[in-house]
N, C-alpha and C positions, 0 to 999 in steps of 0.2 A: 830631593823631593820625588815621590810617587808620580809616574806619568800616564798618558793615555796614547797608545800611537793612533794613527788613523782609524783606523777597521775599528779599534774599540769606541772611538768616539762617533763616528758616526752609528752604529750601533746602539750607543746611550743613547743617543738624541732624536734617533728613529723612534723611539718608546712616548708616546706621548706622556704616560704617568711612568715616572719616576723618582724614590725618595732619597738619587742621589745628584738631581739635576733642579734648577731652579732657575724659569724661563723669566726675562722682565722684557718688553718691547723698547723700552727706550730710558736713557738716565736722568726722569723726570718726576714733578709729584712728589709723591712717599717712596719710587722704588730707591732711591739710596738707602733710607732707612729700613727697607723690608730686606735688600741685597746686604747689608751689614747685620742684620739678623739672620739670612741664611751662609754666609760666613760663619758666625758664630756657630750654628748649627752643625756644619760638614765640619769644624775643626772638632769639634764634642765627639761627633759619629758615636751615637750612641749606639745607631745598629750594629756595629764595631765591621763595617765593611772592611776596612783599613784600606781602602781607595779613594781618592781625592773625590770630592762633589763639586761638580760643575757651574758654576753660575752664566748662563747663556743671556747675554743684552743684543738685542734687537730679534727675536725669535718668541712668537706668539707662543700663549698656553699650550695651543693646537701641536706646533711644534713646525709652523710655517713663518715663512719671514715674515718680519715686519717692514721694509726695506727701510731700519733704522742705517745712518752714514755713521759710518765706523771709524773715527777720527781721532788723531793721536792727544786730544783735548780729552776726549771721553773716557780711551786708556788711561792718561793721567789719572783722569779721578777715579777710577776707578782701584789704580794702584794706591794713590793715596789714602782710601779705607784703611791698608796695611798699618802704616804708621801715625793717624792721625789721635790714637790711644785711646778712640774708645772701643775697642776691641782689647781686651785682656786676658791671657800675655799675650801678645801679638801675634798674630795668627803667622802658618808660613801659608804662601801662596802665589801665584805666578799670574800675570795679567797677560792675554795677549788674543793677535787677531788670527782668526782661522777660519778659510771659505771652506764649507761645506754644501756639497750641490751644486756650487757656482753662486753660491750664497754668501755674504762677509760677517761673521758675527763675533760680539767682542765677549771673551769668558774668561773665567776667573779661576782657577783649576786651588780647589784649596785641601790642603793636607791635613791627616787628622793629628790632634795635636800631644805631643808627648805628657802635655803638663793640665790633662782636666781637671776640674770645670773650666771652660773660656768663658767670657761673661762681655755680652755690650752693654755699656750704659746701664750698668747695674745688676745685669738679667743673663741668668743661665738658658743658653736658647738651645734646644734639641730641637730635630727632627722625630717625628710619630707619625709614620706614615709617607703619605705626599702634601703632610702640612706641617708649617714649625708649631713649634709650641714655650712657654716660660716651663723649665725644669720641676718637677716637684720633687719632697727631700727624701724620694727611694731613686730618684733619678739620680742626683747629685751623689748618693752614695756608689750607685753604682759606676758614676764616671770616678768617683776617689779611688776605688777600687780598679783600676784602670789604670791609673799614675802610680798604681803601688807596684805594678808590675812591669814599670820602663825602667829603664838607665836614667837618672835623674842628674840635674845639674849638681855643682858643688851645694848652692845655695838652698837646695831640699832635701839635704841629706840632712839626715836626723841624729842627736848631739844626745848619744848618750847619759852624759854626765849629769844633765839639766830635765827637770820635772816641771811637770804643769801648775806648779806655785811658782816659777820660775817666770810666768808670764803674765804680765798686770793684765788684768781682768776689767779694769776699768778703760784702760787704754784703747783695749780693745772693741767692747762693746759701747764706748762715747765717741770714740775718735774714728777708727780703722773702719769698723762693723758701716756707720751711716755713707760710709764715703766710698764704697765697696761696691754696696747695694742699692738700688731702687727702694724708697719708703715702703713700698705696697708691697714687695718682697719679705721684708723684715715681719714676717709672722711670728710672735715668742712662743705660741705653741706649739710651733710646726716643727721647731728645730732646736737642738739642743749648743750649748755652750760647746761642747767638741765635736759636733756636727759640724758647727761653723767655722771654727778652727782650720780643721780639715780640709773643709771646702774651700781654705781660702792658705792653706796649705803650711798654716805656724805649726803645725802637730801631724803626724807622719801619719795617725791615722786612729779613728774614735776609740781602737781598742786597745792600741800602746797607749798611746796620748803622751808621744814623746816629741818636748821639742824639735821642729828644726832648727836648723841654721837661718832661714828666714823671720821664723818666730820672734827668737831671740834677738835679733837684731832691731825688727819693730816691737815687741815688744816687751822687753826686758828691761828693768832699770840699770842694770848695769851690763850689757854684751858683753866686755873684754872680762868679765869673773868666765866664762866657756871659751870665747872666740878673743887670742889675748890682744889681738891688732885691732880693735874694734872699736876706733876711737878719733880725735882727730888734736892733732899735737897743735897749737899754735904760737907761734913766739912771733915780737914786735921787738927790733932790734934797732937803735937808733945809730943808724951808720950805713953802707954797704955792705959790709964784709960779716960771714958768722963771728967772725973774733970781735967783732966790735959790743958793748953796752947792749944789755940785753929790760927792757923796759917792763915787758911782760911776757909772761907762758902760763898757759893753761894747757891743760886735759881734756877736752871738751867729749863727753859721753852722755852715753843715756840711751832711751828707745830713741828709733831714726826720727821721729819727726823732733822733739824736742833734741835732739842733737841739733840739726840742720837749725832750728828756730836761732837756739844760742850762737850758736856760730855765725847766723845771721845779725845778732844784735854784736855778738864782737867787732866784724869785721865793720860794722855802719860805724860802732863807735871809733876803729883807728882810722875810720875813711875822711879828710879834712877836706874842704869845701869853702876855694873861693867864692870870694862877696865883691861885687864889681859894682859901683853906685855911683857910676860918674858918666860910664860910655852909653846910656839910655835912658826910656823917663823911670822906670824901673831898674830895682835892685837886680840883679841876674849872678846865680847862683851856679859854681862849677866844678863838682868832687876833682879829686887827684883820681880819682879812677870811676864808671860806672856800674854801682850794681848790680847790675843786670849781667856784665862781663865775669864779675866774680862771683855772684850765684852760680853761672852757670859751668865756670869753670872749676868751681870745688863742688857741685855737686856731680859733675863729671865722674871727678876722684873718687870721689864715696861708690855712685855709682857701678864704676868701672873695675876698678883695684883688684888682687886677688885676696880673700881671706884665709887661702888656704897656703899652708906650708912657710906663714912669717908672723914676727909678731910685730912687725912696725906697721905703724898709725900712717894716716894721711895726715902730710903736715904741711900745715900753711907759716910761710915764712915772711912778713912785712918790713921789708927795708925800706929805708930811706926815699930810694930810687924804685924800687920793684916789688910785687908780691912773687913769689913762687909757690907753687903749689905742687907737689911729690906725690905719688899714687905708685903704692906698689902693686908690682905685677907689669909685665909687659902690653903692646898689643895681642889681643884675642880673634882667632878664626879666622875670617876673611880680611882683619886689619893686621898691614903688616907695617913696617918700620918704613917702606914706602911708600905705600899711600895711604900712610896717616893724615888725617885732616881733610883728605878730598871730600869735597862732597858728595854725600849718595854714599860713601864706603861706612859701614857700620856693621858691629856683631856685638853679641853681647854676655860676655861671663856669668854673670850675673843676672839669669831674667826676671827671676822672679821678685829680686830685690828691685830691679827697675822698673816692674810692674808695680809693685808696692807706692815707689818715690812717684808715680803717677797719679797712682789713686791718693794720695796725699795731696798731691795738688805741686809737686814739688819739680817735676814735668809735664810741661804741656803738648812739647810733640816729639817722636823719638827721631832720632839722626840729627840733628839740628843745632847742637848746642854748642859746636866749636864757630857756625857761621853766625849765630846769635851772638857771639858772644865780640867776633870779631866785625859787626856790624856797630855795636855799643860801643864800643872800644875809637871805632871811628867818628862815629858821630859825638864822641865828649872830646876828640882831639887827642888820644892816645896812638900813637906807636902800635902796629898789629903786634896780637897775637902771637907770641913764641913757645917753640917746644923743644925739648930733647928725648928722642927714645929711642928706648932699648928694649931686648929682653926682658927685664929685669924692674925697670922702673918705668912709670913719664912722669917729666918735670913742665910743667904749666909756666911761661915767666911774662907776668902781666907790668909793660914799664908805662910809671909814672907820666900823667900828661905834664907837658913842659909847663 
């Protein structure tokens, strides 16, 4: 991340108007929602400074204290902005406390972001001056045009093989498109069918108009005809052992929400569900496993996985005794084979596909999903959480409540 040493920030903050600093006196009212729009704004950097913008809490307009108390409660929240998903893709950014003067204030140092447009809560937010503003669509080109010229993830690289008949147009514009955007955003004059594409990054850009890798994944009927691991294997095996009775398999594909949907109606259907009608005045009802555990641990996999360089599927395996759940590809970035599962350690292969499973509704907060899943997993009376990793794979093994 981009920094500021001393001399240059005080300096910034000596300026009263500045359109890369954004003063709130305290974490109260409306400023969290205005501080998550000017987030959003310095990661846009539309003036393309390519130096972090400041967010300064407890420091007037003026650029005098507020003598707001600077408390590791408020840093919280204020790093929680990061991951709580309505900033999309996630912004990078560093929370922390710095006296200035002999002064304490808490700022938010945010980096401009590889992957424009960033959007909160529906809304492309730039800076225009020393005020923000909701994007208009010469703006949002010009941020497209911006991502055209970074190193991009796996997941925005653009698949040649595949055309823009290659991506349901319904999908997009009923399903993706509402859930993306603010209503009041959605002008059909204002923007065209591969303007929004673009902007939302299925198509590499309004004048190829070549799928991504992202595209096709959300919206494609069939991903694995481009990307051939693009799918998710699942077998129900009446036994322990793979050698044992194999009762079903399926292929489960399609665009990512309808994958995840079906996969979600599979997995309820092999999910069996004690009836207990004697120990209360009430029936009381108790899955072999909690959904919530296994939502969360196969959309991990999807999630997580790598698509490049194999053509094997995530594959959910239902025994007897246990589910496992396989995701290829090792851990990524800052997750390593040792502090897999800690809490707080997270990176992400895949951003834009996880930004995607957000706006779907298919995550609700990021880093989160191994302690979600091991808190469910407790409270129905399951056996925690197990893993194996490597390089190369993880395997998920969710056992059977007794």
């Amino acid at each position: 991340m981009l920094s500021l040493n001393d001399e240059e920030l005080a300096q910034l903050l000596a300026t009263e108007e500045s359109d890369r600093v954004e003063r709130k006196e305290r974490l109260a009212g409306d400023a969290p929602t205005k501080i998550r729009e000017a987030i959003c704004a310095f990661a846009n950097d539309l003036p393309n400074h390519r130096t972090p913008g400041v967010i300064v809490v407890g420091m007037r307009d003026d650029g005098t204290p507020a003598g707001t108390r600077i408390t590791d409660e408020l840093l919280r929240s204020l790093a929680d902005m990061r991951d709580d998903g309505k900033i999309l893709p996630r912004p990078t950014m560093v929370v922390q406390k710095h006296t200035v003067r002999g002064d304490d204030y808490a700022m938010v140092f945010v980096t401009p972001s590889d992957m424009p447009p960033v959007r909160y809560e529906g809304r492309i937010w730039i800076r225009v001056g020393l005020r923000r503003a909701v994007a208009s669509a010469q703006d949002e080109r010009v941020l497209n045009e911006k991502r055209k010229h970074r190193d991009l993830p796996f997941d925005l690289q653009a698949v040649s093989t595949a055309k823009l008949i290659d991506l349901q147009r319904s999908v997009f514009e009923n399903e993706y498109l509402p859930a993306a955007f603010a209503r009041d955003v959605l002008d059909p004059n204002e923007r065209s069918y591969e303007q929004r594409l673009a902007s939302l990054r299925m198509i590499d850009s309004v004048e190829a108009k070549i799928p991504t890798l992202l595209g096709l994944l959300v919206l494609s009927a069939r991903p694995r005809d481009f990307i051939p691991g693009a799918y998710v294997q699942f077998l129900r095996i009446v036994g322990t052992e793979l050698a044992d009775d194999i009762q079903d398999e399926t292929a489960i594909d399609g665009p990512l929400a309808e994958l995840i949907r079906r996969l979600d109606e599979k997995m309820r259907a092999s999910n069996r569900v004690a009836v207990d009608l004697t120990t209360g005045p009430v029936e009381r009802r108790t899955p072999d496993y909690p959904m919530a555990a296994i939502e969360q641990v196969v959309r991990n996999a999807i999630m997580h996985r790598t698509y490049e360089g194999t053509n094997n599927p995530v594959r959910v395996t239902w025994f007897d005794d246990r589910i496992e759940v396989s995701s290829p590809g090792g851990p990524y970035g800052l997750v390593t084979e040792k502090n897999f599962g800690l809490p707080g350690v997270t990176d992400y292969r895949n951003p834009n596909l996880t930004e995607a499973m957000r706006t779907l509704g298919f995550v609700q907060r990021f880093g989160v999903g191994i302690a979600t899943a091991q808190r469910a997993l407790s409270a129905n009376g399951n056996p925690p959480l197990k893993w194996e990793v490597n390089d190369r794979f993880v395997v998920f093994a969710l056992q059977r409540r007794p």
